[in-house]
N, C-alpha and C positions, 0 to 999 in steps of 0.2 A: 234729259235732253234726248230729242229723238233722233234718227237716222238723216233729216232734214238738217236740221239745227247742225248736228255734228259735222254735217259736209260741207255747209257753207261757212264753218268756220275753220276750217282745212282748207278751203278755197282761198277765202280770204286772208287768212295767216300765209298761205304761198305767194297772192298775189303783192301782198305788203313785204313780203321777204325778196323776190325777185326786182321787186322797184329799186328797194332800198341796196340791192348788188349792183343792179343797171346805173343806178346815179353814182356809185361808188365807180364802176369801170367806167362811167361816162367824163369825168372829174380827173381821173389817173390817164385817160387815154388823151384828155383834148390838151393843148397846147397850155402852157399855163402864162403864156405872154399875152393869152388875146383870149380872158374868159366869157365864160357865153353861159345859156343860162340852159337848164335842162329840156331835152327834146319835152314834147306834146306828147308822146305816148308813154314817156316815164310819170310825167303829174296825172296824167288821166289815171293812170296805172294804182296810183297813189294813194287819188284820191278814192277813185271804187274801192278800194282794197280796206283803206280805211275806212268807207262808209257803211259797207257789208259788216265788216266787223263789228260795229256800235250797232249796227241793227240786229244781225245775228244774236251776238249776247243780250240785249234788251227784249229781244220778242222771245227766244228760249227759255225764260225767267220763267218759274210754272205761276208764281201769281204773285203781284203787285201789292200790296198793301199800303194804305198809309202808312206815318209815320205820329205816332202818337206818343210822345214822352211823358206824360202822366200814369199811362197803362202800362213803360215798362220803367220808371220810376215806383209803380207799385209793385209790380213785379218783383222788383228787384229788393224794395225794402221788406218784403213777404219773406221772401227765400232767405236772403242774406241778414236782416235785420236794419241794414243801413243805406242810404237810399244814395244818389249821387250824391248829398250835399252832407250826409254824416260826419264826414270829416270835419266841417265847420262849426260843428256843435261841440267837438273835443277837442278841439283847438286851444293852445296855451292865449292866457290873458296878454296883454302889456306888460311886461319889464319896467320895474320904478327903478331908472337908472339909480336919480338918488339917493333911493335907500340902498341899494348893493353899496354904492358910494361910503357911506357912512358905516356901514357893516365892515367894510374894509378898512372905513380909516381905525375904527374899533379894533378890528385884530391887528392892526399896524403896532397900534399903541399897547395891546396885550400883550405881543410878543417883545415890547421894549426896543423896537426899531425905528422911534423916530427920527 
């Protein structure tokens, strides 16, 4: 990031820091029997402050790329061996409730506890 980028997100980060103090004294200071809704120069305040920001970090990004999930799905099955979906390949089968069923009722009667 260069000397640009880094000022206008100092700018912005104070601008969004001051709003959000101002709406806070604006709130504690006014009467709480008759609320009112924030001045015009605290949303203006606001919303610059937030908007410099999204702009700021999105254009200081040194370069965009798409987004291709096959290239770092290969990637990654390259490197690691297993790719996102690995896990599903070593995944336990189905459980035959049944047969446990009957295995237990086996050792019920093995052990002479019926």
């Amino acid at each position: 990031m260069g000397l640009l980028s880094n000022t206008l997100l100092l700018l912005s980060t104070l601008l969004l820091t001051h709003s959000c103090y101002s709406a806070h004294e604006h709130t504690t200071t006014t009467s709480r029997l008759t609320p009112t809704s924030l001045p015009l120069d605290i949303l203006l305040e606001t919303i610059i402050g937030a908007s410099l920001l999204c702009a700021t970090i999105v254009l200081s990004n040194n370069q965009l790329r798409p987004i291709a999930h096959r290239v770092w799905a290969g990637k990654l099955e390259r490197e690691v061996g297993a790719g996102p979906w690995g896990q599903l390949d070593e995944r336990v089968g189905f459980l035959n409730i049944r047969t446990k069923r009957a295995d237990f009722a086996e050792f019920v009667k093995a052990e002479g506890r019926s």
